[in-house]
N, C-alpha and C positions, 0 to 999 in steps of 0.2 A: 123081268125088267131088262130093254136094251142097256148095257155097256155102251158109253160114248169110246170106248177106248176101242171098242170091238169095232166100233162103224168108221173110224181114222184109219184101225191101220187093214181095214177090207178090200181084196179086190181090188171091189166095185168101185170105192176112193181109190185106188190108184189110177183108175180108166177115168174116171170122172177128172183126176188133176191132169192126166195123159193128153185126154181131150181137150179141154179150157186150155194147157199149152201150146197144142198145136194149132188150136182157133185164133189164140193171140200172136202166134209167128205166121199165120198167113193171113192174116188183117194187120201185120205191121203194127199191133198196140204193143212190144216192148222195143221198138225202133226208136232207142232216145240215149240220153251218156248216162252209164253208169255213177261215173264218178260225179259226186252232187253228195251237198251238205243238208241230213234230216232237216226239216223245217221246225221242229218244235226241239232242236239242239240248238236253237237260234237266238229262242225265246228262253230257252228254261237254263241253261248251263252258262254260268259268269255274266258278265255286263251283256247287254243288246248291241250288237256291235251292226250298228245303221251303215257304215259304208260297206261291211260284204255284202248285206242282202240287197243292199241300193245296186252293187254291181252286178249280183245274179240277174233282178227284177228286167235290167237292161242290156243284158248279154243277149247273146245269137245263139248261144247254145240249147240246143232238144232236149227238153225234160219232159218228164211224164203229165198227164194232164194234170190241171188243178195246183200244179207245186209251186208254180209262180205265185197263182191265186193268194195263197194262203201267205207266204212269203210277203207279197205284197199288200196284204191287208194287216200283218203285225210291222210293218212299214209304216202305215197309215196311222195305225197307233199310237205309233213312236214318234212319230212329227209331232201331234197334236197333244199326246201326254208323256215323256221321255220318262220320268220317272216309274209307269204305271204299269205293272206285268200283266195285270190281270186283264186291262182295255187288249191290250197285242190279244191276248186267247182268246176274247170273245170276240174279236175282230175276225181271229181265224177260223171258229166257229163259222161262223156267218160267213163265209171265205166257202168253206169248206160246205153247208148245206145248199148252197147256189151251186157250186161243182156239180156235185148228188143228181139233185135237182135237173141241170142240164144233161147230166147222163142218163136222166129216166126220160127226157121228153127226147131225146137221140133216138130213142127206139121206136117212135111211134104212136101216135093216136090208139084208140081201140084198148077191150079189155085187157089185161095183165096177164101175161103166159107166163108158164118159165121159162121157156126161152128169150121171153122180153127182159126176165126177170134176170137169170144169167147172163145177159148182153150187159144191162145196163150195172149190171154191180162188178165185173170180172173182167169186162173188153171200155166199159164207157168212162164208169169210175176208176176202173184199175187198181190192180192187186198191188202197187207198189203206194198209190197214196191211202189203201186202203188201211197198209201197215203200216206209213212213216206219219200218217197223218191223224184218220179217225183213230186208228189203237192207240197214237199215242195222246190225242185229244181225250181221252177217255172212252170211247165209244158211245153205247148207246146213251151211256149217263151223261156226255156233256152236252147231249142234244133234246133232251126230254124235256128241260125247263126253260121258260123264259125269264128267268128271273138274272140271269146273264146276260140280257138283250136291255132289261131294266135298268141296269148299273151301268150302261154304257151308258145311254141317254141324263142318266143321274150325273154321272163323270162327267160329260163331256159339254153341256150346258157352261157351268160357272166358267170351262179354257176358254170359252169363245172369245168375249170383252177382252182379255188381255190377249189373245194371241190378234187380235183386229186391230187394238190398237198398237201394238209389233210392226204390222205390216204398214198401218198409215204412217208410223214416224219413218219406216223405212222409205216412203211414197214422199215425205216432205226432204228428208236426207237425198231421194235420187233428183228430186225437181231442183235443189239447191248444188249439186255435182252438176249439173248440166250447166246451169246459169252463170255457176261462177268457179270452177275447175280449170280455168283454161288460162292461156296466157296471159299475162297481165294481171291474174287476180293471185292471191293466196289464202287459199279457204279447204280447211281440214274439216270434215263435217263428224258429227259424234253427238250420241245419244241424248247427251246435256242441249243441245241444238236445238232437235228435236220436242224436248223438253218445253222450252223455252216458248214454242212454237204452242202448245198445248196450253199452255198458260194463259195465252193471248185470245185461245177460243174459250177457253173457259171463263174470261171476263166481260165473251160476247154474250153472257147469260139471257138478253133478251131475245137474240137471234139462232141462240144456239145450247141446243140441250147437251150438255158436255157428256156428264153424266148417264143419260142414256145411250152415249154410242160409246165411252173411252172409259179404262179405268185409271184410277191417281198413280204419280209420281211414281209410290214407292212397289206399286203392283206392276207395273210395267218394269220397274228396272230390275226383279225379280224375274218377270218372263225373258226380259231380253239376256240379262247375267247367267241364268240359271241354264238355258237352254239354245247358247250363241250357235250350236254345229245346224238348227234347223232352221236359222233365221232366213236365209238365202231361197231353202227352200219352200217357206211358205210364202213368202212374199214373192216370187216366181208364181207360184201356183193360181195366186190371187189377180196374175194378170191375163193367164190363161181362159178363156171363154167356151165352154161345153153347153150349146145350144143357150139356153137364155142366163143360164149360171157361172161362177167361176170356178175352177179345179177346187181352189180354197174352202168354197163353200161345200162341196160336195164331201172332201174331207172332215171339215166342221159338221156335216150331217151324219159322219158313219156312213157313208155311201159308197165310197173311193172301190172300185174292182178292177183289178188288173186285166179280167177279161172286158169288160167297157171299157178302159179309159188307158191302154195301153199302148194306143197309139199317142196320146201326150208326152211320155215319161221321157223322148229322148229332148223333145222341145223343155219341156218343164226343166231337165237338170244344165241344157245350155242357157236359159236364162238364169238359171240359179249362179253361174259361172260366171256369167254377168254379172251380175249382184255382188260376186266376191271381189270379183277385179276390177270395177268398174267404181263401187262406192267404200266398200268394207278396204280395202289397199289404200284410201285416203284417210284412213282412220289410224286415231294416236293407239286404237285397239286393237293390238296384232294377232291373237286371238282368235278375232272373227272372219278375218282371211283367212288364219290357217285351219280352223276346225272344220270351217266349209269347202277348202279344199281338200282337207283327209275327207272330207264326207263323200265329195261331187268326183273326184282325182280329175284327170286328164282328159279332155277332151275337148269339144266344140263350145264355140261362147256364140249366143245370141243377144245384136244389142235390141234394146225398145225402150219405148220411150214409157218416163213412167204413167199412171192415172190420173184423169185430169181432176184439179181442184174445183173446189165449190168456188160462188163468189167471195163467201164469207172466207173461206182458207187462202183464198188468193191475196186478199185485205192482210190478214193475219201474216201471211207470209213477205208481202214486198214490206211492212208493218218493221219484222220482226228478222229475216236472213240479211239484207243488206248491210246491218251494226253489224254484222258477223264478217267481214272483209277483213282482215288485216292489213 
């Protein structure tokens, strides 16, 4: 019987690792910064800490294939469920068999060599997300079952309703900052506001299924209390347009990839900057400015305008924000 130990340390395995690194220094596949934080030291050790990896996600710096990916997909996680370790893994799963995935079709149409086979696991996948990433996902065991792909979709249904209605009170809070923010008026807008505002449509009961788009009072002041650092940036996201969908929803669906949708991310966190400075800074909730700028730090703000109201919301609104003047 072969010795696994006899064919590691053979030779023929040293010419074989000798090769594979001199293929990889002259195809330029380890031309990237060493210095980079594991991806699953992200997820797995202390609190999730959203603003380093938000700042990797949009930095300029060369990292190996795939390390964003995955990075950015237990980002995506953590918007949508902060509390929930296990959505970030499956997310990076799914992150990470897309990676795979685009490294085996890099090589080629036509049957399977090993040389196709060596390109695409050693030069396309790469020996450094092979180790920071699949070893430490579990390898072949976090990938054989779909029963992880299950619990996502199970998870991520019931956040919907409340993170929707997150963003619409945010969408009535910006319409009312615009209207009446300005000289001559004095109007602090805050979540109670908003409230208020919900109340009014839900006594449109003939015109308006409350309940199938919004969830009560005490569920939303829970998502917005609970979870203030990501407020900024969903409701940014939601205004965002990726062909007939919004960034928001693509999130909402598990879909969010950094290799798709990584041309948004620098637009997405300058309006989210917006959102801080713009609405959250007229709030008695100091909090909410400051979490989302530890979140978003320093940079560009984009203004916009917010989404347009229904007729019935526009009713509800001249109805309901103007008692709100001081």
């Amino acid at each position: 019987m072969v010795e696994v130990h006899d064919i590691l340390e053979s030779q023929e395995m040293r010419n074989v690792v000798e090769a594979l690194t001199a293929l990889r220094k002259k195809f330029s596949f380890e031309d990237h910064d060493e210095d980079r934080l594991w991806p699953m030291a992200q997820v797995r050790v202390g609190p999730y800490n959203g603003n380093k990896v938000l700042r990797i996600i949009s930095d300029q710096r060369r990292y190996y294939e795939g390390y964003k990916d995955v990075l950015a997909a237990s980002f995506a996680g953590w918007l949508i469920l902060p509390r929930d370790r296990q959505i970030r893994e499956v997310l990076m799963v799914q992150a990470a068999l897309e990676h795979m995935d685009r490294a085996e079709l890099a090589t080629g149409e036509g049957d399977l060599t090993l040389e196709k086979d060596i390109a695409a696991r050693y030069l396309f996948t790469g020996v450094d997300f092979l180790i920071e990433v699949f070893d430490c996902l579990g390898g072949y065991q976090a990938f054989r079952s779909g029963a992880a792909f299950d619990y996502l979709y199970m998870t991520y249904a019931p956040a919907e309703k409340p993170i929707n209605t997150a963003v619409r009170a945010l969408v009535y809070l910006h319409h009312a900052v615009d209207r009446f923010a300005r000289s001559g008026f004095d109007f602090a807008p805050s979540l109670n506001k908003a409230v208020v505002m919900f109340d009014a449509l839900k006594d449109r009961k003939s015109d308006f299924d409350f309940k199938e788009k919004f969830v009560s009072r005490s569920l939303l002041h829970e998502r917005w209390s609970k979870n203030k650092q990501t407020l900024a940036m969903l409701y940014a996201a939601s205004t965002i347009k990726v062909n007939r969908k919004t960034l928001l929803w693509i999130l909402l669906d598990g879909s969010f990839s950094y290799y798709q949708h990584q041309k948004y991310v620098d637009d997405w966190m300058a309006r989210a900057r917006y959102v801080a400075s713009h609405i959250f800074s007229r709030m008695a909730d100091k909090e909410l400015q400051k979490q989302s700028r530890q979140l978003l730090g320093d940079g560009p703000i984009k203004p916009f305008t917010p989404p347009k109201l229904t007729e019935i919301e526009k009713s509800c609104f001249h109805e309901i924000f103007r008692n709100y003047i001081k």
